[in-house]
C-alpha positions as protocol buffer text, in pm:
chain_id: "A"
residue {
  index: 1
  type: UNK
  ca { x: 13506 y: -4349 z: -9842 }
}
residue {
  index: 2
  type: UNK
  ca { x: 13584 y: -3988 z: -9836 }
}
residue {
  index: 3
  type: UNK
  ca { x: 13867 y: -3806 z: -9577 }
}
residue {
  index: 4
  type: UNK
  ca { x: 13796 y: -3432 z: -9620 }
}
residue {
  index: 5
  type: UNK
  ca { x: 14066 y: -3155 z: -9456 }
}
residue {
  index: 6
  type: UNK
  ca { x: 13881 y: -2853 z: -9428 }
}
residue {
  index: 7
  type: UNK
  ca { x: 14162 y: -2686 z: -9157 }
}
residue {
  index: 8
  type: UNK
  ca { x: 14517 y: -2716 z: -9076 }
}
residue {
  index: 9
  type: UNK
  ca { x: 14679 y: -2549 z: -8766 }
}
residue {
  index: 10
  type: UNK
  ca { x: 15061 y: -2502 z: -8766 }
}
residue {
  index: 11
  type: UNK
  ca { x: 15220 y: -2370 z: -8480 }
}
residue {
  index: 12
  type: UNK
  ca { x: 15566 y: -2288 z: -8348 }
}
residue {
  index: 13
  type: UNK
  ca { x: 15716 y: -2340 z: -8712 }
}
residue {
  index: 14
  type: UNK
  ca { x: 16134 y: -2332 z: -8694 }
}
residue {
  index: 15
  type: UNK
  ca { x: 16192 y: -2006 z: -8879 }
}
residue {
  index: 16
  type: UNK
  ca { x: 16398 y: -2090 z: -9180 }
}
residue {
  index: 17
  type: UNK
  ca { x: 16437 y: -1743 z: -9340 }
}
residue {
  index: 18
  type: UNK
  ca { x: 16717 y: -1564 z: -9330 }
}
residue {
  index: 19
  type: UNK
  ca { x: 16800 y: -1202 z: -9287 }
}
residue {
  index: 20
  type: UNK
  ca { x: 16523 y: -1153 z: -9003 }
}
residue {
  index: 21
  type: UNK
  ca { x: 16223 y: -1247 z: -9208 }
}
residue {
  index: 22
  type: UNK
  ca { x: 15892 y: -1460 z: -9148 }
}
residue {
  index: 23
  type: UNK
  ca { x: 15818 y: -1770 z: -9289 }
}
residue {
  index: 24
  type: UNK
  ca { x: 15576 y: -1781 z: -9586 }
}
residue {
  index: 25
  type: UNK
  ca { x: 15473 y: -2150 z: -9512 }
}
residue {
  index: 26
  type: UNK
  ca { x: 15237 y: -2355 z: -9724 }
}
residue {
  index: 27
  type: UNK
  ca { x: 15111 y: -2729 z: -9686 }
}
residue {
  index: 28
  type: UNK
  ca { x: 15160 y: -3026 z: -9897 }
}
residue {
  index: 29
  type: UNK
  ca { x: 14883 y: -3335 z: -9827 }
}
residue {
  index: 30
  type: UNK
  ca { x: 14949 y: -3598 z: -10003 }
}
residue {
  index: 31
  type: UNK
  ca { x: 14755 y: -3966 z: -9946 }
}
residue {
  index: 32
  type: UNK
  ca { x: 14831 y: -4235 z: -10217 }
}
residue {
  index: 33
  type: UNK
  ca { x: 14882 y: -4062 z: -10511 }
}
residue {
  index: 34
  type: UNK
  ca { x: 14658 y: -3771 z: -10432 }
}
residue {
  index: 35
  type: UNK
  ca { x: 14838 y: -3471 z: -10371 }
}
residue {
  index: 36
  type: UNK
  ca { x: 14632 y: -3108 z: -10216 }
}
residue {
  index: 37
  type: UNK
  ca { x: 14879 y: -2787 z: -10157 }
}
residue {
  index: 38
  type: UNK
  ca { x: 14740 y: -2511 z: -9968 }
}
residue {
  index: 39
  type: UNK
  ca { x: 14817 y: -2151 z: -10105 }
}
residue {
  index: 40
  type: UNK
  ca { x: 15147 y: -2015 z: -9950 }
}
residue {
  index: 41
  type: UNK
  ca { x: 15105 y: -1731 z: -9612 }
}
residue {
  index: 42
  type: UNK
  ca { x: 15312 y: -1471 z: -9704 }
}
residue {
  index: 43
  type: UNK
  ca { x: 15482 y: -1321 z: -9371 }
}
residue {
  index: 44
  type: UNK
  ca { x: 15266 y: -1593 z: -9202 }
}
residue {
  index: 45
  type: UNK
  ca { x: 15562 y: -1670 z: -8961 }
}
residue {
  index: 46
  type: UNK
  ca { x: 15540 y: -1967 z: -8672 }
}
residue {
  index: 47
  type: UNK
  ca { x: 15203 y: -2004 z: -8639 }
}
residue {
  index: 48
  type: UNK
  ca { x: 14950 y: -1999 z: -8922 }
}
residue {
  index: 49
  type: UNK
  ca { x: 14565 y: -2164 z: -8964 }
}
residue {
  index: 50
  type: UNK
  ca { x: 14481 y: -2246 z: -9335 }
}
residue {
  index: 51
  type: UNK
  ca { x: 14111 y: -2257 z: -9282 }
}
residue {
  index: 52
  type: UNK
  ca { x: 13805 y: -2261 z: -9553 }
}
residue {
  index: 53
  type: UNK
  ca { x: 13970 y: -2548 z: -9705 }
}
residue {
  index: 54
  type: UNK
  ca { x: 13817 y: -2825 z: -9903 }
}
residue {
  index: 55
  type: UNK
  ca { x: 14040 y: -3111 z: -9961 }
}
residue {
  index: 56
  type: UNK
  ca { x: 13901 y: -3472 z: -10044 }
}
residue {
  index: 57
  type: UNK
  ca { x: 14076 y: -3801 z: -10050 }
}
residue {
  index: 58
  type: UNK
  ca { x: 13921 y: -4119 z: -10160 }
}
residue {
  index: 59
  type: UNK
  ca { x: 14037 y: -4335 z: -9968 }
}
residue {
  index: 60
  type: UNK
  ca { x: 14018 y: -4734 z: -9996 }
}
residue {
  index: 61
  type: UNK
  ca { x: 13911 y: -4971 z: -9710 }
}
residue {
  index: 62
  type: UNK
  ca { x: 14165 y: -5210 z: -9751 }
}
residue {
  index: 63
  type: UNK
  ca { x: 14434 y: -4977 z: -9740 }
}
residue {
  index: 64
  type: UNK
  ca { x: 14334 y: -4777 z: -9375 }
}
residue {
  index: 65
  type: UNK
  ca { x: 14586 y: -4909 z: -9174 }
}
residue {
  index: 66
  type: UNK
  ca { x: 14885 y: -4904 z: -9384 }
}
residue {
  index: 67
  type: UNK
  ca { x: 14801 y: -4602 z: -9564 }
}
residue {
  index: 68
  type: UNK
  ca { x: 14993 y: -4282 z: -9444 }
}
residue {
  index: 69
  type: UNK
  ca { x: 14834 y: -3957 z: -9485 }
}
residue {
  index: 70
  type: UNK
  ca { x: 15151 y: -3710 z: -9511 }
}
residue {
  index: 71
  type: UNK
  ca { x: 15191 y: -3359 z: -9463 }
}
residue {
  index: 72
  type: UNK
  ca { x: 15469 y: -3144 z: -9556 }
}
residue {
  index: 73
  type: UNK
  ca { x: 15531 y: -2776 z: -9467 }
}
residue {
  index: 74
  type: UNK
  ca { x: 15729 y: -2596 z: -9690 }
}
residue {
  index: 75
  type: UNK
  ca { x: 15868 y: -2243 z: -9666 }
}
residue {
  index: 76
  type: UNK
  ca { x: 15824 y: -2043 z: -10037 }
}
residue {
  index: 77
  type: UNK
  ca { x: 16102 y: -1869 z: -10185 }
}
residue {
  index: 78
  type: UNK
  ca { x: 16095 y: -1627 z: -10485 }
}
residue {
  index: 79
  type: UNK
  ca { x: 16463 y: -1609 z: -10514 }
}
residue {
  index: 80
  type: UNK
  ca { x: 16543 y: -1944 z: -10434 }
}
residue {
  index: 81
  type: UNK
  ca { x: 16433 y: -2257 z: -10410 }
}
residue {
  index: 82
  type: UNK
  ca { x: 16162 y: -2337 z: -10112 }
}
residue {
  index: 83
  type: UNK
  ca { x: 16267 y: -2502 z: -9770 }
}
residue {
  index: 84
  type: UNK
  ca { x: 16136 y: -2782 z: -9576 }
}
residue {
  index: 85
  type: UNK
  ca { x: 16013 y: -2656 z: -9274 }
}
residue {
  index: 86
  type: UNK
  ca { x: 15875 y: -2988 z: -9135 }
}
residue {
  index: 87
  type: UNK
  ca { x: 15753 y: -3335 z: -9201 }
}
residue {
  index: 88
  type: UNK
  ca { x: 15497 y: -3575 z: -9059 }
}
residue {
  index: 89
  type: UNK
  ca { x: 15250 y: -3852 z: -9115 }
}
residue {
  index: 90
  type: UNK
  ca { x: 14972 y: -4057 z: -8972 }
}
residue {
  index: 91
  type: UNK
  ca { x: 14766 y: -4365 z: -9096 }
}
residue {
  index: 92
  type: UNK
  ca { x: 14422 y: -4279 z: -9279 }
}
residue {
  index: 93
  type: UNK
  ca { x: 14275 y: -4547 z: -8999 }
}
residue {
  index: 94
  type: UNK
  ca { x: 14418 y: -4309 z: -8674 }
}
residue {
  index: 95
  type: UNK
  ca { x: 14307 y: -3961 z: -8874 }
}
residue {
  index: 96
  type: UNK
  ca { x: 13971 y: -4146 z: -8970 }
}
residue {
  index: 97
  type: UNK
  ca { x: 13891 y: -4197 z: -8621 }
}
residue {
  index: 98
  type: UNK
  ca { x: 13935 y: -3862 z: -8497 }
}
residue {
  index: 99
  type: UNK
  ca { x: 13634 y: -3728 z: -8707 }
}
residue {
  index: 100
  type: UNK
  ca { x: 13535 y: -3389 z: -8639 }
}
residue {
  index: 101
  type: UNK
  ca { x: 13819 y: -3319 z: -8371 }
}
residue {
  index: 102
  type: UNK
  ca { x: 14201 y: -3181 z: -8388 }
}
residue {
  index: 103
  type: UNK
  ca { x: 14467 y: -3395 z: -8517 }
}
residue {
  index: 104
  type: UNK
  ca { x: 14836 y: -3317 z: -8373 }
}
residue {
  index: 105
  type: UNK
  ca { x: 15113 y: -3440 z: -8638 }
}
């Protein structure tokens, strides 16, 4: 089967810049060893929508409820290196089943 992101909401990112400025978040999907990155917000700050997106996974039956779908959202840097801003997962089976509505990570 398929599992295809075409949004991703992030709100109330910690603001990890220094100096006063926004975050320029992007995010990292990775299922297996599949990995999708979004292209960075620049100024996006704490709450951003990636939208138009069209990321596919193949993902395998036997693997749906052991299988973690992760997402990462990282903060770009030009000077430095990026920063984590947060972390989370969720098994393919739980995201599966929510076809067509939000998923909160």
């Amino acid at each position: 089967g398929q599992l295809l992101v075409t949004k991703i909401v992030c709100q109330d990112l910690v603001n990890v810049e220094g100096w006063g400025g926004k975050n320029d978040p992007y995010v990292t999907l990775r299922l297996g060893s599949t990995e999708m990155k979004t292209e960075h917000i620049a100024e996006g700050g704490a709450n951003v929508c990636f939208d138009c997106l069209n990321f596919s996974f193949d993902v395998d039956r036997a693997a749906l409820d052991f299988e973690p779908l992760n997402v990462t959202v990282t903060d770009r840097n030009t000077m430095n290196s990026d920063v984590l801003i947060g972390e989370a997962s969720s098994s393919v089976k739980f995201t599966a089943l929510r076809v067509g509505e939000e998923l909160q990570l």
